[in-house]
One Martini backbone bead per residue (centre of mass of N, CA, C, O) as a GRO file, in nm:
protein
   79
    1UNK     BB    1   0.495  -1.597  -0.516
    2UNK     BB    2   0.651  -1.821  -0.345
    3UNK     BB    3   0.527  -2.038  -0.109
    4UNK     BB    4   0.790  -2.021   0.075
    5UNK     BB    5   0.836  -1.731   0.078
    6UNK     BB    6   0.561  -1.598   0.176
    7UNK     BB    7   0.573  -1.686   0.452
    8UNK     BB    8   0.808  -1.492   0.545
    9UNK     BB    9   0.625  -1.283   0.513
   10UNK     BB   10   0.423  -1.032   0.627
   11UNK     BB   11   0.113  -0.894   0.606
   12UNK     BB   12   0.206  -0.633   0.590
   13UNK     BB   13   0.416  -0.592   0.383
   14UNK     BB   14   0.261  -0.703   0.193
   15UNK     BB   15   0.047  -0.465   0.175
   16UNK     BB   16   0.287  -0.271   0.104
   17UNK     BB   17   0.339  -0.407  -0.195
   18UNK     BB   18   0.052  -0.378  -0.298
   19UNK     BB   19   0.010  -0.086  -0.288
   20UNK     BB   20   0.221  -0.037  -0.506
   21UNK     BB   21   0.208  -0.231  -0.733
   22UNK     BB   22  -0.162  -0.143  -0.655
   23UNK     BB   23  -0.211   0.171  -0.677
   24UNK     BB   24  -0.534   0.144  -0.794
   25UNK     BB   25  -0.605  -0.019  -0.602
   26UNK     BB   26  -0.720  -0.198  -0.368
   27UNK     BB   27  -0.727  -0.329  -0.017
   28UNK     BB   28  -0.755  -0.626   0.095
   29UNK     BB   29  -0.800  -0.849   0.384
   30UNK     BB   30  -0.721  -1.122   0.222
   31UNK     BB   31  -0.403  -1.057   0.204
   32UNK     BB   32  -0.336  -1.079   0.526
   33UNK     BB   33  -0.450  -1.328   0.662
   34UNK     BB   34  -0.653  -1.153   0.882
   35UNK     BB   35  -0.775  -0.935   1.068
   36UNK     BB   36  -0.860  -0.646   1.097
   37UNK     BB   37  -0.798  -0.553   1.376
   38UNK     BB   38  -0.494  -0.704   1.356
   39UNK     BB   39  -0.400  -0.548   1.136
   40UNK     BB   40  -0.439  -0.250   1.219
   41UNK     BB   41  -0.207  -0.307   1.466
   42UNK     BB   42   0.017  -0.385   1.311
   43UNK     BB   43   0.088  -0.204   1.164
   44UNK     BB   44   0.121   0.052   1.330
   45UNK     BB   45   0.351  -0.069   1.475
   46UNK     BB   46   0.529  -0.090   1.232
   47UNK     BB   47   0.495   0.202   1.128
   48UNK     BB   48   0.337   0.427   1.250
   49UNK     BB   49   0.052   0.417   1.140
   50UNK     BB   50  -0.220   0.391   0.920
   51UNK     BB   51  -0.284   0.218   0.703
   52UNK     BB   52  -0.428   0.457   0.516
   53UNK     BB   53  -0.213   0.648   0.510
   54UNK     BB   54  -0.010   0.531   0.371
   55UNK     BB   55  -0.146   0.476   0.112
   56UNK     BB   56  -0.235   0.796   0.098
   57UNK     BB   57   0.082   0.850   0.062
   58UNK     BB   58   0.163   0.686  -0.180
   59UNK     BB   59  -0.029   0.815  -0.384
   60UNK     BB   60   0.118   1.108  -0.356
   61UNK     BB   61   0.366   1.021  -0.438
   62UNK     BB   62   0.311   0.907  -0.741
   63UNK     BB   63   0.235   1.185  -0.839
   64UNK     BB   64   0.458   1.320  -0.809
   65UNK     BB   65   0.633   1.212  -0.997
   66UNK     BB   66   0.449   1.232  -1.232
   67UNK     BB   67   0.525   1.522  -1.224
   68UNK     BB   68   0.787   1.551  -1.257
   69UNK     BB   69   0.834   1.357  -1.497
   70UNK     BB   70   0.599   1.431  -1.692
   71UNK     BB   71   0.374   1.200  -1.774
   72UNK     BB   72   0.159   1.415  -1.676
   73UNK     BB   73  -0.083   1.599  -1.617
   74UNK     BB   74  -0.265   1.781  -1.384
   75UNK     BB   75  -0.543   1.703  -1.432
   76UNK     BB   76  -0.593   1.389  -1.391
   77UNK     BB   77  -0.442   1.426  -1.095
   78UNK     BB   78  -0.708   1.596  -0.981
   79UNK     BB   79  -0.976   1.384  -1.022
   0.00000   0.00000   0.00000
């Protein structure tokens, strides 16, 4: 993302959109270019979740997916 663009975004959303597109990566309080105590605190606010939760609610979408479209069997995803 163009240095001028990433500027305009929060480290929440930043964060948000990590855990996305690098669903199997953790997440790295680097990331947000804040402390974790303040990364805490402002997810919180701006999702209403603890960041953990969101990251592994997303994770289970992924998998519910992968599920759907049977892209995987269910061993794999069970492990």
């Amino acid at each position: 993302m163009p240095a001028a663009i990433a500027r305009g975004v929060s480290p929440i959303a930043k964060a948000q959109t990590h855990s996305i597109d690098h669903i199997d990566e953790p997440i790295t309080i680097d990331l947000a270019k804040i402390s974790l105590r303040n990364f805490r605190r402002r997810f919180l606010l701006k999702t209403n979740r603890p960041a953990i939760e969101y990251v592994q609610n997303t994770k289970v979408d992924f998998a519910r997916k992968l599920l759907e479209q049977r892209v995987l069997p269910l061993t794999p995803l069970s492990t």
